[in-house]
C-alpha positions in Angstrom: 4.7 -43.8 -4.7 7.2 -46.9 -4.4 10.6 -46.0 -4.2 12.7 -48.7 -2.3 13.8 -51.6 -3.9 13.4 -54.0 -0.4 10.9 -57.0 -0.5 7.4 -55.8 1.7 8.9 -57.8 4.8 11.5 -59.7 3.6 14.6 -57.5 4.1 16.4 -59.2 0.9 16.9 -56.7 -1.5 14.7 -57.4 -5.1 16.6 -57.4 -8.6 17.0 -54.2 -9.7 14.4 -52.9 -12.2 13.9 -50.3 -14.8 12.6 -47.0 -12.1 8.5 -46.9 -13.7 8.7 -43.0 -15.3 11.7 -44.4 -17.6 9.7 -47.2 -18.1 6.7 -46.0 -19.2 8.3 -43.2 -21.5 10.8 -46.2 -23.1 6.9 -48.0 -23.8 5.9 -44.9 -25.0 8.9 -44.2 -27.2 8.0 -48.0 -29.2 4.7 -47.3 -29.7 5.4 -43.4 -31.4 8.2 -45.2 -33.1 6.0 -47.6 -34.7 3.4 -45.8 -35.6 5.8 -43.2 -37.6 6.7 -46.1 -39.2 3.4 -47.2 -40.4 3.0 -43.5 -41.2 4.2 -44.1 -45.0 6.6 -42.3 -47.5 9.4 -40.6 -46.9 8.8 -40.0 -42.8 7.8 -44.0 -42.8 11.1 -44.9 -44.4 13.0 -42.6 -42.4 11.6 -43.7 -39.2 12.7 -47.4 -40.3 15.9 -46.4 -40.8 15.7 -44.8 -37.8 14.6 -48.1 -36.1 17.5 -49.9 -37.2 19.4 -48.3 -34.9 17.4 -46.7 -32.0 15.8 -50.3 -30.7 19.2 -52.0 -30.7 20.6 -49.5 -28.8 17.2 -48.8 -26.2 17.2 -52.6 -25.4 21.2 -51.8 -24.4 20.2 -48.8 -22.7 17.6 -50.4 -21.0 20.0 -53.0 -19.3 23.3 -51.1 -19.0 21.6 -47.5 -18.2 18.1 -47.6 -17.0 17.9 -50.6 -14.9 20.8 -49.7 -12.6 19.4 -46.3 -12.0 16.4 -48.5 -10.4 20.2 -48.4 -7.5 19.9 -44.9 -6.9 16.8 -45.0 -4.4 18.5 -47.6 -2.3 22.4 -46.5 -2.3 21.0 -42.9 -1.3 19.0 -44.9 1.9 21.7 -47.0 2.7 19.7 -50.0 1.7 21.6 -53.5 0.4 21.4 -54.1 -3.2 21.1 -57.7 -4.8 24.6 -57.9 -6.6 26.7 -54.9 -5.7 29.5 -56.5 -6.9 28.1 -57.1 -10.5 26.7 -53.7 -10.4 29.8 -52.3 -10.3 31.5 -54.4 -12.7 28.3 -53.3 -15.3 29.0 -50.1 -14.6 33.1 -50.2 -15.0 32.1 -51.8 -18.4 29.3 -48.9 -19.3 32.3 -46.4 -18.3 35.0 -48.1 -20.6 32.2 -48.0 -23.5 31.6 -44.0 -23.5 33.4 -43.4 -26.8 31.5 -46.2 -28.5 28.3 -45.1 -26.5 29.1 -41.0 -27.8 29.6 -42.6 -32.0 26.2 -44.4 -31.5 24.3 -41.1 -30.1 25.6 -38.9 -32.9 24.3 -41.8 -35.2 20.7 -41.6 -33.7 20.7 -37.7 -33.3 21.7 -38.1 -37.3 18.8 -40.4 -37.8 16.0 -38.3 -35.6 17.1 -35.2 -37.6 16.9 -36.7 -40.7 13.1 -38.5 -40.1 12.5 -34.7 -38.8 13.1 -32.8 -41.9 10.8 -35.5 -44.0 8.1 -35.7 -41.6 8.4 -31.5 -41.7 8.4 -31.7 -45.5 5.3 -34.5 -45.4 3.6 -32.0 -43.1 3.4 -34.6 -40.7 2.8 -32.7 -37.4 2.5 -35.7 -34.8 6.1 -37.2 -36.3 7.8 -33.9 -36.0 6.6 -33.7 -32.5 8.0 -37.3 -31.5 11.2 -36.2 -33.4 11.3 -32.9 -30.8 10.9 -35.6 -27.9 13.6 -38.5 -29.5 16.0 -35.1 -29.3 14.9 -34.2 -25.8 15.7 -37.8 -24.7 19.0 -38.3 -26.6 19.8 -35.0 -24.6 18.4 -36.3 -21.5 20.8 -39.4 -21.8 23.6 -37.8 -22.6 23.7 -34.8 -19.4 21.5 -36.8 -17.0 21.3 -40.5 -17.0 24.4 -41.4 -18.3 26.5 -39.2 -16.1 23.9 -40.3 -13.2 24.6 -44.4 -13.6 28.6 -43.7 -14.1 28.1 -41.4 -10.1 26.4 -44.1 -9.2 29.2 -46.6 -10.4 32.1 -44.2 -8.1 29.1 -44.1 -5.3 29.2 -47.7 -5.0 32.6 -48.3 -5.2 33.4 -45.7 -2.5 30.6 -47.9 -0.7 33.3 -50.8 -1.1 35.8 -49.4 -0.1 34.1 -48.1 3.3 32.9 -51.3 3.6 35.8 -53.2 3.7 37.6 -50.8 5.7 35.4 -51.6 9.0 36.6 -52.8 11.9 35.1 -56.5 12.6 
């Protein structure tokens, strides 16, 4: 199981990437997405609508969320990161956004419950049971990874601050 972000040898730290469980279950997410789409009717056209705004805001996610969690593994080794300095800064700017970032979940939960109720009325099982994980998610985003990047923001800026408080 790979957890550090260092090169095999090199000692330079590597970009930061998107940790591989989130990764996978973002993948995932598209592919259920699009195939409730294809599904047809009312559930189909829900899950558009639904599409509208759920990709624009996991391709945000993905960049301002996910991928600096890929920091967590190295911060908590003591390991260098490639751009700690621009980390941070992301991060002050994900922090400054929560109000915007709380009207755009409430949007999405809207959305999910709405494709929920016509893929429950269409008696389509299988899009019922995405909706279920969509919710799960939204929740997961909301009292684990978003509170998790903004520690990690106040972890690396107590870092900093330790940092440039050592004697030379």
């Amino acid at each position: 199981m790979k957890h550090t972000n260092d090169e095999p040898g090199g000692g330079r730290p590597r970009p930061l990437e998107v940790p591989d469980p989130l990764r996978i279950d973002e993948a995932e997410i598209h592919q259920a997405l699009a195939q409730t789409t294809r599904s047809g009717g009312q559930t189909g056209r829900a899950a558009r609508a639904l599409s509208k705004l759920l990709l624009r805001h996991l391709a945000w996610e993905q960049e301002d969320v996910l991928q600096p969690l890929g920091a967590l593994w190295p911060v908590v080794h003591h390991e260098p990161l490639p751009d700690e300095a621009g980390l941070l800064a992301k991060l002050d700017r994900l922090k400054a956004n929560v109000p915007r970032l709380v009207r755009q979940h409430d949007a999405i939960v809207k959305a999910i419950q709405r494709l929920q109720a016509r893929a429950r009325a269409e008696g389509k099982l299988e899009a019922v049971g995405f909706t279920h994980r969509l919710l799960l998610r939204a929740w997961m985003d909301d009292v684990v990874f978003f509170p998790a990047v903004l520690l990690l923001g106040e972890c690396l800026r107590l870092r900093a601050q330790h940092t440039s408080r050592r004697p030379t």
